[in-house]
C-alpha positions in Angstrom: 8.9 -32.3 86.9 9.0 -30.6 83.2 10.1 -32.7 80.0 13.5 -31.9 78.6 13.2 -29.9 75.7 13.4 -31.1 72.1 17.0 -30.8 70.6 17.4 -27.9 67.8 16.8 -28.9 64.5 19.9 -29.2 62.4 20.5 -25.8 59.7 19.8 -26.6 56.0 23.0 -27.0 53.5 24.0 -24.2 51.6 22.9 -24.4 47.8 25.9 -25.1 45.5 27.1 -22.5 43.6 26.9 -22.6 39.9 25.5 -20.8 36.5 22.0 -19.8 39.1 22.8 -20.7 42.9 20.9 -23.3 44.6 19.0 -21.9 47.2 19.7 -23.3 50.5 18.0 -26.1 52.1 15.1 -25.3 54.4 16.5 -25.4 58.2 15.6 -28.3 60.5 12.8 -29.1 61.8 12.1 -27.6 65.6 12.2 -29.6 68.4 9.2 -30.9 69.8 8.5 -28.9 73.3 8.0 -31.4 76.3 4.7 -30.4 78.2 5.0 -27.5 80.5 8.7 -27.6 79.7 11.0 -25.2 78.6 10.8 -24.3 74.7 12.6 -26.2 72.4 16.0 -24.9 70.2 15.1 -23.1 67.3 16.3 -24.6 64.2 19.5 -23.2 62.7 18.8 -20.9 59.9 20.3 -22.1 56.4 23.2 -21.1 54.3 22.7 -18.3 51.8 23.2 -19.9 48.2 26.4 -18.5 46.2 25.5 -15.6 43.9 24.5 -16.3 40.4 20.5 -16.7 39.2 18.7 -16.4 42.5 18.2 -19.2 44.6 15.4 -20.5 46.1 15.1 -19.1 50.2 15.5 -22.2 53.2 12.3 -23.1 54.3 12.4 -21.4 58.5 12.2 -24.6 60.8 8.8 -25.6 62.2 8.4 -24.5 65.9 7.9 -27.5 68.4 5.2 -27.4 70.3 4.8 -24.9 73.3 8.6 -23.6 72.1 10.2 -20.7 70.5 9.7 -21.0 66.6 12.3 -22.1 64.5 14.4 -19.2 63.1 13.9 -18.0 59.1 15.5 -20.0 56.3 18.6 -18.8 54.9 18.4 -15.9 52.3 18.5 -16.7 48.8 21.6 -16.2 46.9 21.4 -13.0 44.6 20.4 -13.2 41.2 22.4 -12.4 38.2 21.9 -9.3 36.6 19.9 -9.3 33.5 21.4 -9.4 30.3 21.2 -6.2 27.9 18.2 -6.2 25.3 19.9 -5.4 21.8 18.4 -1.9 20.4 15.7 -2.6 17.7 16.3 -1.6 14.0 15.1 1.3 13.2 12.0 0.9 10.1 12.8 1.5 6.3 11.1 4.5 5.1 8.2 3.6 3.0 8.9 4.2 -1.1 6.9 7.1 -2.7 4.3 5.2 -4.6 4.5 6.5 -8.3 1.8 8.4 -10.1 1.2 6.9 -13.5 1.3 9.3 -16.5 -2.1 8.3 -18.1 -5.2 10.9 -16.4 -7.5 8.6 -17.7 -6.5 5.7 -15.2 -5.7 3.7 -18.0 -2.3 1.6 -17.5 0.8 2.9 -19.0 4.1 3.9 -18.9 4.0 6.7 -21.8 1.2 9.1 -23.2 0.4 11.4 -25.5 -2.5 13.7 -24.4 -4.2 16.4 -25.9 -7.6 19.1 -24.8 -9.7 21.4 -27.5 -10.5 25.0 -26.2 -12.8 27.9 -27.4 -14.1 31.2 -26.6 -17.9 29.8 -26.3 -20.4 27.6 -27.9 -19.9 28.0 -31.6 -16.7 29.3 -31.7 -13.7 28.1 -33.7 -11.9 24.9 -31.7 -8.0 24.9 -31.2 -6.4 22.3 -30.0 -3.5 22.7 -27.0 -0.4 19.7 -26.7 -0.5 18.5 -22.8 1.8 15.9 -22.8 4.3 13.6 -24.8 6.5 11.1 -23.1 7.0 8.9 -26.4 11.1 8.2 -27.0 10.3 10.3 -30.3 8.3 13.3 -29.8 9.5 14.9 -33.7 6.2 14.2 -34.9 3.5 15.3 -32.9 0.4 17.1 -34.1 -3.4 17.1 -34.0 -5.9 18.2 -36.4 -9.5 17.8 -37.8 -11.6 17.6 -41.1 -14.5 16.5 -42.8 -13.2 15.7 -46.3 -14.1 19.2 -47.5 -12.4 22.5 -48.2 -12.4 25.2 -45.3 -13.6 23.1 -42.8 -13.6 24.5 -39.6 -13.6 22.8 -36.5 -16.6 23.9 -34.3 -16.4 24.2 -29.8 -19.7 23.2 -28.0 -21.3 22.5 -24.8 -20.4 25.0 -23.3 -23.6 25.2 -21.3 -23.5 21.9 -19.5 -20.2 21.4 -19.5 -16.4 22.4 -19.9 -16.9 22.1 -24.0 -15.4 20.5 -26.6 -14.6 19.5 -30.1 -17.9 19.2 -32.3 -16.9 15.2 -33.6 -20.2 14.0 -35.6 -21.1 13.1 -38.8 -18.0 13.0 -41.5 -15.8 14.9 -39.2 -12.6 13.3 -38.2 -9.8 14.4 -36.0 -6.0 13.1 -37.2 -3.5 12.4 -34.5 -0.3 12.0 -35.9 2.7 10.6 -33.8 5.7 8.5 -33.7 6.3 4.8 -32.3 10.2 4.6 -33.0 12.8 3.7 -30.2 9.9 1.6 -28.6 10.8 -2.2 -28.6 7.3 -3.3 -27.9 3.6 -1.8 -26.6 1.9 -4.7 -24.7 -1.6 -2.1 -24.6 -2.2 0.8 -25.9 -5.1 2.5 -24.4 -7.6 5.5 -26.4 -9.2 7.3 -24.3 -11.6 10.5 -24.9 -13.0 13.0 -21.9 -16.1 13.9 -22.7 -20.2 13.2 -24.0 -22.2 12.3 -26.3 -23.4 15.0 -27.7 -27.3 14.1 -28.3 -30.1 14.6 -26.1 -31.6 11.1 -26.4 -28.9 8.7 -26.3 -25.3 7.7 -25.6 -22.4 7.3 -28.3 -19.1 5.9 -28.8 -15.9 6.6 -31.3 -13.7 4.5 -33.7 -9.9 4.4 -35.0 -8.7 3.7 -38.0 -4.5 3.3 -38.5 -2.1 1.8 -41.3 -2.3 -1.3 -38.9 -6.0 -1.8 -38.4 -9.3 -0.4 -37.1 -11.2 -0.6 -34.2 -14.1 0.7 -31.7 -15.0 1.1 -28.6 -18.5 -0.2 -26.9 -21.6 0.9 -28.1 -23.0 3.3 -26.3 -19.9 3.7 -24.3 -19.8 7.5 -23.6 -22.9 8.5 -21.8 -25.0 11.5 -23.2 -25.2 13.0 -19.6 -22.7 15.9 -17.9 -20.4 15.7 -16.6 -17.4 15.0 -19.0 -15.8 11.7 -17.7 -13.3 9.6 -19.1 -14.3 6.7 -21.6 -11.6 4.0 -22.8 -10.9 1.5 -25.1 -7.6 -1.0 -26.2 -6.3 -0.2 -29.5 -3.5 -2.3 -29.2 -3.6 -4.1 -32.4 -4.1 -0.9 -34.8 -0.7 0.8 -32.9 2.5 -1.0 -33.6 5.8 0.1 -32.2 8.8 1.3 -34.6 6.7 3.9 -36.8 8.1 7.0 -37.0 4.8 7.8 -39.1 2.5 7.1 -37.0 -1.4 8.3 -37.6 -4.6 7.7 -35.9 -8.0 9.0 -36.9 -11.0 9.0 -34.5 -14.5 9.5 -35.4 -17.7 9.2 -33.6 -19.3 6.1 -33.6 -22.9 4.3 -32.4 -25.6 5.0 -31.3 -25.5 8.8 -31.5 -22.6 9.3 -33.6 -21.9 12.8 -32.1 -19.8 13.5 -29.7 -18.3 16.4 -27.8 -15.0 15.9 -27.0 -12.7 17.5 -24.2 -9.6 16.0 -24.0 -8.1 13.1 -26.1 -5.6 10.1 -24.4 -2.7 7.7 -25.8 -2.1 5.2 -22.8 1.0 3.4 -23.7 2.2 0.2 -21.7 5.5 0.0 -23.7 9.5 -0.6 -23.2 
Protein backbone atom coordinates (compact mmCIF):
# COMPACT_ATOMS: atom_id res chain seq x y z
CA UNK A 1 0.00 0.00 0.00
CA UNK A 2 1.59 3.64 -0.88
CA UNK A 3 3.25 5.93 1.94
CA UNK A 4 1.17 8.92 2.95
CA UNK A 5 2.49 11.84 1.46
CA UNK A 6 4.82 14.41 3.09
CA UNK A 7 2.81 17.47 4.65
CA UNK A 8 3.33 20.91 2.67
CA UNK A 9 5.96 22.85 3.82
CA UNK A 10 4.89 25.92 5.78
CA UNK A 11 5.00 29.66 3.47
CA UNK A 12 7.87 31.97 4.31
CA UNK A 13 6.95 35.36 6.52
CA UNK A 14 6.54 38.36 4.72
CA UNK A 15 9.59 40.87 5.04
CA UNK A 16 8.81 43.89 7.28
CA UNK A 17 8.25 46.89 5.81
CA UNK A 18 10.60 49.69 6.40
CA UNK A 19 13.11 52.50 4.66
CA UNK A 20 14.03 49.10 1.83
CA UNK A 21 11.45 46.17 2.44
CA UNK A 22 12.73 42.87 3.64
CA UNK A 23 12.20 40.50 1.16
CA UNK A 24 10.19 37.57 2.16
CA UNK A 25 11.37 34.44 3.66
CA UNK A 26 12.06 31.60 1.36
CA UNK A 27 8.83 29.14 1.50
CA UNK A 28 9.01 25.79 3.35
CA UNK A 29 10.65 23.11 2.62
CA UNK A 30 8.56 20.34 0.44
CA UNK A 31 7.43 17.37 1.84
CA UNK A 32 9.30 14.38 1.45
CA UNK A 33 7.22 12.00 -1.17
CA UNK A 34 6.63 8.44 0.33
CA UNK A 35 7.78 5.69 -2.28
CA UNK A 36 5.34 5.12 -5.04
CA UNK A 37 3.00 7.41 -3.19
CA UNK A 38 1.20 10.21 -4.12
CA UNK A 39 3.33 13.63 -4.46
CA UNK A 40 3.89 15.61 -1.59
CA UNK A 41 2.14 19.49 -0.96
CA UNK A 42 3.95 22.08 -2.50
CA UNK A 43 5.26 24.57 -0.14
CA UNK A 44 3.34 27.75 0.22
CA UNK A 45 4.78 30.50 -1.67
CA UNK A 46 5.97 33.56 0.59
CA UNK A 47 4.71 37.02 1.29
CA UNK A 48 5.64 39.80 -1.09
CA UNK A 49 7.85 42.33 1.06
CA UNK A 50 6.15 45.94 1.57
CA UNK A 51 7.32 48.47 -1.03
CA UNK A 52 10.33 50.54 -0.38
CA UNK A 53 14.18 49.48 -1.58
CA UNK A 54 13.60 46.06 -3.14
CA UNK A 55 13.57 43.10 -1.22
CA UNK A 56 15.20 40.20 -1.48
CA UNK A 57 12.65 37.24 -3.53
CA UNK A 58 11.47 33.87 -1.01
CA UNK A 59 13.63 31.15 -1.85
CA UNK A 60 10.64 28.45 -3.88
CA UNK A 61 10.40 25.29 -1.47
CA UNK A 62 12.43 22.24 -2.28
CA UNK A 63 10.29 19.52 -4.02
CA UNK A 64 10.05 16.16 -1.96
CA UNK A 65 11.04 13.40 -3.52
CA UNK A 66 8.85 11.72 -6.39
CA UNK A 67 6.32 15.00 -5.64
CA UNK A 68 5.15 18.06 -7.24
CA UNK A 69 7.91 20.83 -6.67
CA UNK A 70 7.40 23.33 -4.21
CA UNK A 71 5.75 26.49 -5.59
CA UNK A 72 8.14 29.99 -6.32
CA UNK A 73 9.09 32.21 -3.45
CA UNK A 74 7.23 35.22 -2.88
CA UNK A 75 7.99 38.29 -5.18
CA UNK A 76 10.13 40.81 -3.86
CA UNK A 77 8.78 43.97 -2.72
CA UNK A 78 9.35 46.97 -5.26
CA UNK A 79 12.13 49.12 -5.06
CA UNK A 80 12.06 52.74 -4.46
CA UNK A 81 12.48 55.00 -7.10
CA UNK A 82 15.78 56.54 -7.56
CA UNK A 83 16.53 59.74 -6.34
CA UNK A 84 17.19 62.80 -8.92
CA UNK A 85 20.95 63.44 -9.86
CA UNK A 86 21.50 67.32 -9.25
CA UNK A 87 22.34 69.05 -12.79
CA UNK A 88 26.22 69.66 -13.02
CA UNK A 89 27.60 73.33 -13.08
CA UNK A 90 28.20 74.52 -16.01
CA UNK A 91 32.44 75.38 -16.58
CA UNK A 92 33.79 79.02 -16.20
CA UNK A 93 34.93 80.37 -19.46
CA UNK A 94 38.64 80.27 -19.65
CA UNK A 95 40.25 84.16 -19.23
CA UNK A 96 41.93 85.59 -22.45
CA UNK A 97 45.53 85.17 -21.62
CA UNK A 98 47.21 88.77 -22.18
CA UNK A 99 49.74 89.62 -24.80
CA UNK A 100 52.56 91.49 -23.18
CA UNK A 101 53.50 94.89 -24.82
CA UNK A 102 57.34 94.16 -25.29
CA UNK A 103 57.94 92.35 -29.11
CA UNK A 104 61.16 91.40 -27.93
CA UNK A 105 59.77 88.84 -25.33
CA UNK A 106 61.42 90.73 -22.74
CA UNK A 107 59.09 91.15 -19.46
CA UNK A 108 57.20 94.27 -18.99
CA UNK A 109 54.32 96.14 -18.50
CA UNK A 110 55.24 99.45 -20.54
CA UNK A 111 57.51 100.17 -23.71
CA UNK A 112 58.79 102.45 -25.73
CA UNK A 113 59.71 101.06 -29.26
CA UNK A 114 61.11 102.45 -32.13
CA UNK A 115 62.27 101.04 -36.23
CA UNK A 116 64.80 103.03 -38.79
CA UNK A 117 63.61 102.96 -42.49
CA UNK A 118 65.29 103.90 -45.93
CA UNK A 119 64.85 103.89 -49.57
CA UNK A 120 67.96 101.32 -50.00
CA UNK A 121 71.49 100.67 -48.97
CA UNK A 122 73.09 104.03 -48.48
CA UNK A 123 70.29 106.03 -48.29
CA UNK A 124 69.51 108.57 -45.55
CA UNK A 125 67.89 106.70 -42.21
CA UNK A 126 64.68 108.07 -40.55
CA UNK A 127 63.42 106.93 -37.73
CA UNK A 128 59.44 106.00 -37.26
CA UNK A 129 57.74 106.06 -33.25
CA UNK A 130 55.93 102.50 -32.82
CA UNK A 131 54.86 102.61 -29.49
CA UNK A 132 54.73 104.52 -26.09
CA UNK A 133 52.83 103.30 -23.10
CA UNK A 134 54.98 105.40 -20.49
CA UNK A 135 52.39 107.53 -17.99
CA UNK A 136 54.34 110.55 -19.72
CA UNK A 137 54.68 110.30 -23.30
CA UNK A 138 55.59 114.54 -23.59
CA UNK A 139 58.97 113.70 -24.24
CA UNK A 140 59.59 111.25 -26.78
CA UNK A 141 62.09 111.51 -29.55
CA UNK A 142 64.97 109.58 -31.21
CA UNK A 143 67.99 110.82 -32.99
CA UNK A 144 71.59 110.05 -33.95
CA UNK A 145 75.20 111.67 -34.26
CA UNK A 146 78.66 111.25 -34.28
CA UNK A 147 79.91 114.42 -32.53
CA UNK A 148 80.37 116.20 -35.83
CA UNK A 149 78.45 118.83 -37.87
CA UNK A 150 76.09 117.48 -40.68
CA UNK A 151 76.14 114.18 -39.72
CA UNK A 152 73.87 112.06 -41.50
CA UNK A 153 72.57 108.91 -40.39
CA UNK A 154 73.23 106.20 -43.05
CA UNK A 155 70.41 102.81 -43.90
CA UNK A 156 72.19 99.41 -44.77
CA UNK A 157 71.80 95.88 -45.26
CA UNK A 158 69.50 95.97 -47.39
CA UNK A 159 70.81 92.97 -49.19
CA UNK A 160 70.65 90.38 -46.57
CA UNK A 161 68.20 91.75 -44.65
CA UNK A 162 65.23 94.18 -43.76
CA UNK A 163 68.13 97.12 -43.12
CA UNK A 164 68.86 99.30 -40.61
CA UNK A 165 70.57 102.15 -38.91
CA UNK A 166 74.52 102.28 -39.77
CA UNK A 167 75.66 102.30 -35.58
CA UNK A 168 79.63 101.93 -35.74
CA UNK A 169 82.39 103.72 -34.87
CA UNK A 170 81.62 107.27 -32.98
CA UNK A 171 78.05 107.15 -33.99
CA UNK A 172 75.52 107.28 -31.28
CA UNK A 173 71.79 107.26 -31.34
CA UNK A 174 69.93 109.49 -28.38
CA UNK A 175 66.70 108.28 -26.99
CA UNK A 176 65.20 110.74 -25.05
CA UNK A 177 62.08 109.86 -22.79
CA UNK A 178 60.29 110.48 -19.65
CA UNK A 179 60.12 108.22 -16.37
CA UNK A 180 57.60 110.59 -14.33
CA UNK A 181 54.25 109.16 -12.81
CA UNK A 182 56.18 105.76 -12.41
CA UNK A 183 56.59 104.80 -8.70
CA UNK A 184 59.13 102.23 -9.33
CA UNK A 185 60.77 99.97 -12.45
CA UNK A 186 61.82 96.63 -10.97
CA UNK A 187 63.75 95.83 -14.83
CA UNK A 188 64.06 97.63 -17.50
CA UNK A 189 64.91 95.71 -20.54
CA UNK A 190 67.16 97.25 -23.96
CA UNK A 191 66.61 95.47 -26.54
CA UNK A 192 67.88 96.02 -30.43
CA UNK A 193 66.55 93.93 -33.66
CA UNK A 194 69.10 93.42 -35.72
CA UNK A 195 73.17 92.34 -36.66
CA UNK A 196 76.29 92.83 -36.49
CA UNK A 197 77.29 94.47 -39.23
CA UNK A 198 80.82 92.80 -40.00
CA UNK A 199 81.55 89.83 -42.09
CA UNK A 200 83.86 88.09 -39.53
CA UNK A 201 82.45 88.46 -36.24
CA UNK A 202 79.59 89.22 -33.92
CA UNK A 203 79.05 92.57 -31.84
CA UNK A 204 77.22 94.01 -29.04
CA UNK A 205 75.99 97.69 -27.94
CA UNK A 206 76.30 99.94 -24.64
CA UNK A 207 74.18 102.66 -22.78
CA UNK A 208 75.18 105.40 -21.20
CA UNK A 209 72.38 107.65 -18.83
CA UNK A 210 72.58 110.47 -15.99
CA UNK A 211 72.19 107.24 -13.71
CA UNK A 212 74.95 104.97 -15.08
CA UNK A 213 76.31 102.91 -17.90
CA UNK A 214 76.20 99.61 -18.98
CA UNK A 215 76.50 96.70 -21.82
CA UNK A 216 75.30 93.93 -23.03
CA UNK A 217 77.43 90.47 -23.73
CA UNK A 218 80.18 90.42 -25.88
CA UNK A 219 79.46 89.22 -28.84
CA UNK A 220 75.86 89.20 -28.17
CA UNK A 221 74.30 90.05 -31.57
CA UNK A 222 75.29 87.54 -34.10
CA UNK A 223 76.87 88.72 -37.44
CA UNK A 224 74.48 86.36 -39.43
CA UNK A 225 70.83 87.21 -41.09
CA UNK A 226 68.28 87.19 -40.13
CA UNK A 227 67.63 90.21 -37.82
CA UNK A 228 66.64 88.78 -34.40
CA UNK A 229 66.07 90.26 -31.17
CA UNK A 230 69.13 90.78 -28.70
CA UNK A 231 68.53 91.90 -24.93
CA UNK A 232 70.09 93.18 -22.09
CA UNK A 233 68.85 94.71 -18.26
CA UNK A 234 69.58 98.28 -17.91
CA UNK A 235 67.81 98.53 -14.87
CA UNK A 236 70.30 100.44 -12.83
CA UNK A 237 71.14 103.30 -15.52
CA UNK A 238 67.01 103.98 -15.79
CA UNK A 239 65.47 105.39 -12.64
CA UNK A 240 61.78 106.16 -12.35
CA UNK A 241 60.51 109.99 -11.77
CA UNK A 242 62.68 111.66 -14.63
CA UNK A 243 60.81 113.64 -16.81
CA UNK A 244 64.31 114.15 -18.58
CA UNK A 245 65.11 111.07 -19.31
CA UNK A 246 68.02 110.26 -22.03
CA UNK A 247 69.71 107.13 -23.13
CA UNK A 248 72.49 106.76 -25.73
CA UNK A 249 73.40 103.50 -27.40
CA UNK A 250 76.46 102.74 -29.25
CA UNK A 251 77.94 99.69 -30.60
CA UNK A 252 80.10 97.78 -28.59
CA UNK A 253 82.68 94.47 -28.78
CA UNK A 254 83.89 92.56 -30.78
CA UNK A 255 82.79 94.21 -34.07
CA UNK A 256 81.65 97.47 -32.90
CA UNK A 257 79.23 97.89 -35.89
CA UNK A 258 76.07 97.13 -35.99
CA UNK A 259 72.97 97.39 -38.20
CA UNK A 260 70.11 98.13 -36.39
CA UNK A 261 66.36 97.55 -37.16
CA UNK A 262 64.22 98.31 -34.47
CA UNK A 263 65.15 99.55 -30.96
CA UNK A 264 63.17 98.28 -27.45
CA UNK A 265 62.43 99.82 -23.82
CA UNK A 266 60.98 96.86 -21.84
CA UNK A 267 59.56 98.31 -18.66
CA UNK A 268 58.51 96.11 -15.61
CA UNK A 269 57.13 99.24 -13.68
CA UNK A 270 53.93 100.42 -11.48
Amino acid sequence: MAGMGGVAGTGGVAGTGGGAGTGGASGGVGGKGGSGGEAGTAGGAGAAGTGGSAGASGTGGASGTGGASGASGGTGGTGGAAGTGGVAGASGTAGTGGAGPCSSGATGTRVVRFRWTGTGSGSTASVVYEANTLPDTSRWHVSTGNGTIGFTPVFVDTALAAGGLDLEGSVFMDIEISTANLAAIDRATIAIFGRSYNTTTSGSFTWQTIDGTGAAPTNLLSNVAPYRWYAADATAAIRPGESGALIRLRAGPSSNALAVNRVEICFDAR
